[in-house]
N, C-alpha and C positions, 0 to 999 in steps of 0.2 A: 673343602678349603675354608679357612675360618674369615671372618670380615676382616681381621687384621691382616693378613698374609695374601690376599686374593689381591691382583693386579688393577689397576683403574686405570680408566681410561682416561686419554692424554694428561697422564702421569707428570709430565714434565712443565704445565701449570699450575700446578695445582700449588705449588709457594708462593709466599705470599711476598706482595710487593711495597717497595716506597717508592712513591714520585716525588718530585724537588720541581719546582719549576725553572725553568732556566732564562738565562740575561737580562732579568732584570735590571735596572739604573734605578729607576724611580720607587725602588723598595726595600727597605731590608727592615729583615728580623734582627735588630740588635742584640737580643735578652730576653728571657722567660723564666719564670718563675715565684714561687709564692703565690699564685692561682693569677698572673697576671704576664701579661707583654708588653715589652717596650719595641713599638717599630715605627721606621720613616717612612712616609709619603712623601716623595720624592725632598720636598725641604723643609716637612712640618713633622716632629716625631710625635708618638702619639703613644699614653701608656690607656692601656685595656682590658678588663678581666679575659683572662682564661682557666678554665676550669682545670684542662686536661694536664697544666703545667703545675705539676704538685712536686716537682722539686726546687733545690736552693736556687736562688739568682745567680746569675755568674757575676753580672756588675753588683758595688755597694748602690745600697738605697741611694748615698746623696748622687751618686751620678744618673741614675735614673729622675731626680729631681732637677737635675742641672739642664739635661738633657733636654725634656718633656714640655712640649708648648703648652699640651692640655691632658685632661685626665677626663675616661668617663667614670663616675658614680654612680653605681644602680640604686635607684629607689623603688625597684622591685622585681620581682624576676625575670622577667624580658625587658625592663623599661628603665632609663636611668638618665643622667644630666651630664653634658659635658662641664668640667670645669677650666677654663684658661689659665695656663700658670703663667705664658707670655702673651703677646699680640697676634690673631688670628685670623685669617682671610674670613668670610663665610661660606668661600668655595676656592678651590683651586683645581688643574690639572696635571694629570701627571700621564706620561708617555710607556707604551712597552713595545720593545722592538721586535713583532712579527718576525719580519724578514727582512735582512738590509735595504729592501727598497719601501718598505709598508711599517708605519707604525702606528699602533692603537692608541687613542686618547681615551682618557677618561676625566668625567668632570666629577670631582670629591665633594662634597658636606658633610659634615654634621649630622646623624640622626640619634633620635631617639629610642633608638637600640643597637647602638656603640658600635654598629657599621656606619661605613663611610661613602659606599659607593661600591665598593671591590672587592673581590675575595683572592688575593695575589695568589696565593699557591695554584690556582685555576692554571694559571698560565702551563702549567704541564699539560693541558688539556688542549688549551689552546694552537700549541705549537704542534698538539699530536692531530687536531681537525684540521690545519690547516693543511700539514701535510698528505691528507686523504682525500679533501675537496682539491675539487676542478669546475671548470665553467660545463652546466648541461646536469651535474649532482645536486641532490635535493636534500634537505637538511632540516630537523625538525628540532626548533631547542624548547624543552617543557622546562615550566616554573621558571623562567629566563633570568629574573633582575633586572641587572643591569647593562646584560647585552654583549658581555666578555665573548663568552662563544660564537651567537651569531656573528661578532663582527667578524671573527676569526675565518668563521665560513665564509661569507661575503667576499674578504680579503682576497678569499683563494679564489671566488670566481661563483659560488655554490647559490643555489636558488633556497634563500632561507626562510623560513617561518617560524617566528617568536612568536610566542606564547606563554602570557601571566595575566596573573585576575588582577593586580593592582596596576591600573590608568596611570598613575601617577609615575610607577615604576618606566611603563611602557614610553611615558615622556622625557625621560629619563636617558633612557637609553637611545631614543632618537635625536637627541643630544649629541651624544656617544659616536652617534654614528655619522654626524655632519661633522663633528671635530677631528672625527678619522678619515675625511675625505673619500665616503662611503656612500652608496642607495641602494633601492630596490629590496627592503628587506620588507617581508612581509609582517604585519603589525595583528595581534588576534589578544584583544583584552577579554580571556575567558576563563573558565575553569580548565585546568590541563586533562585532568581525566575524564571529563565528558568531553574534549577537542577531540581524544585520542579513539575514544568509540565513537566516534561519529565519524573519524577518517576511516572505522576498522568499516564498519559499515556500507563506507562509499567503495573499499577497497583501494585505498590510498597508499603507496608505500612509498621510504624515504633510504637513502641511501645511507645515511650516519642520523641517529636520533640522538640526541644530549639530554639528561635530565637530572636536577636538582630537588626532589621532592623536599620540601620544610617537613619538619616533626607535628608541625600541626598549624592552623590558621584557617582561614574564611573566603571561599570564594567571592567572585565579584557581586553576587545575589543572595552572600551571608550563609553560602555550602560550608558548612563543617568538615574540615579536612583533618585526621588524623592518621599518621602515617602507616601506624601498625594495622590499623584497620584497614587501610586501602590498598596498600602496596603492594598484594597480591593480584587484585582488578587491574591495579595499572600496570605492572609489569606483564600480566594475561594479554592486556589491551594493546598496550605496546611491541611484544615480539611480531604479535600482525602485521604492526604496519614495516618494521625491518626487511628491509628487501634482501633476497639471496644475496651475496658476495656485499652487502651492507655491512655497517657497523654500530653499536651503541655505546654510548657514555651513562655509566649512570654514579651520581655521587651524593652522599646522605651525611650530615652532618649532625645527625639525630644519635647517632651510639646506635644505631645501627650496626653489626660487625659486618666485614668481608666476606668472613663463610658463609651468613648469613645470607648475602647477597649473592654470593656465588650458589647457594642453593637451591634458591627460589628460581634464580635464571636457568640454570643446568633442567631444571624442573619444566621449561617450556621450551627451550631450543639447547636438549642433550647434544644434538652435535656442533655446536660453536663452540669454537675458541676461545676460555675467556681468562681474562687475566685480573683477579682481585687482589686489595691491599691497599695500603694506606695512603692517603694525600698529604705532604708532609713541608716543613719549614725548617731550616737549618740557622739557628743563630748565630752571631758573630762571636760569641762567648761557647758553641761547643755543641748545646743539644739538640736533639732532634723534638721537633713540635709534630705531633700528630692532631693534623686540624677534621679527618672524616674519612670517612671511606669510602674507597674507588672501585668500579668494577665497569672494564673496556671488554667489550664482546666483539667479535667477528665471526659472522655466518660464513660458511662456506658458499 
């Protein structure tokens, strides 16, 4: 039987998917394109380079100029300057509705590499941990940020552990977590893939693991992290700690593809379920933003 005609197994994932995050208030994609985004934070719009939007604008320039309180300009390739076209807070918050009784705060700035604080389309993710944590589940979020996930776990009840090498991130988010009328989350400022062999080690398992590996960057003790290089250690080091009937998030924002992810993981737990595809943003003018790739696993 030839490779193409031969039957695969669980056949019926192997399409690929888009996520949308849902109910939003405090966010929208207005517009994309010409290698940029116009979108609001809750009542400050904000225009942004994007690579991946290499078609026409739906709205005219001048409405994206009317629009736009500020603009970032790169002055290099990770690194750029906001400019104000109106009057600006130096931080704001902005709300996402969990679940009608629970809603996640976030507190926004300014940085120096044209995020704010949040990576909205997460919220697909968000809404899919919460629904799987319960109080007594244990929850492991790598490369964290700003704390989206964890809070998410938390929310539901779940015994969390954040984990990222930037301190400053990790203050950040416990922020986050007082303005969500949250505790108890566990705080771990270190490298994620030496955290993760050192639990593989102890024999630690986690019920849902989340991870966002970066394309590249510096642990807390100046670890050179690149992704191509590593991402078979960590996802090695990771399905250990995944408990039977667990589950994992993993998302890469590096051009990384789906299949790609899908293959590496099929490569250390063939029998999980997994479902890969894209993380995506829907604009008010029409198209579809693909922001990374997604890949949700479930052990049996």
């Amino acid at each position: 039987m030839s490779p193409s005609t031969a039957p695969r197994a669980d056949q019926d994932t192997r399409s690929l998917h888009r996520w949308f995050p849902p109910h939003w208030r405090d966010h929208e994609l207005l517009d994309s394109g010409n290698g940029a985004r116009l979108e609001r934070f809750g009542e400050i719009v904000l225009i942004r380079p994007e690579p991946h939007a290499i078609w026409d604008k739906g709205l005219a320039e001048s409405d994206w100029r009317r629009l736009a309180a500020a603009e970032f300009v790169p002055t290099g390739r990770t690194k750029g300057n906001w400019v104000p076209h109106q009057s600006v807070p130096d931080n704001w918050i902005i709300q996402y509705p969990l679940r009608p009784d629970h809603e996640l705060h976030f507190s926004l700035e300014f940085t120096k590499f044209k995020h704010v604080g949040i990576f909205p389309e997460q919220a697909a993710n968000w809404a899919w941990i919460a629904e799987r944590m319960k109080p007594g589940k244990r929850m492991l979020n790598l490369f964290a940020y700003t704390g989206g996930a964890s809070l998410a776990g938390r929310a539901a009840g779940a015994e969390v552990t954040h984990v990222d090498a930037i301190k400053q991130v990790v203050t950040w988010t416990r922020m986050n977590q007082e303005l969500s009328g949250l505790d108890g989350i566990r705080w771990c400022v270190e490298d994620a893939l030496k955290f993760v062999e050192r639990e593989g080690r102890r024999a630690n398992t986690y019920d849902l693991i989340v991870m966002d590996p970066p394309a590249w960057g510096l642990g807390p003790k100046g670890e050179k992290w690149k992704l191509e290089d590593q991402v078979g250690r960590l996802i090695r080091a990771a399905a250990l700690l995944t408990a039977p009937g667990g589950a994992l998030v993993m998302n890469t924002y590096s051009g990384m593809s789906p299949s790609s992810l899908e293959n590496l993981w099929r490569a250390v737990l063939p029998e999980a379920r997994i479902h890969a595809g894209e993380l995506c943003l829907e604009s008010g003018t029409g198209q579809v933003l693909p922001t990374g790739s997604l890949l949700r696993l479930e052990r049996p």
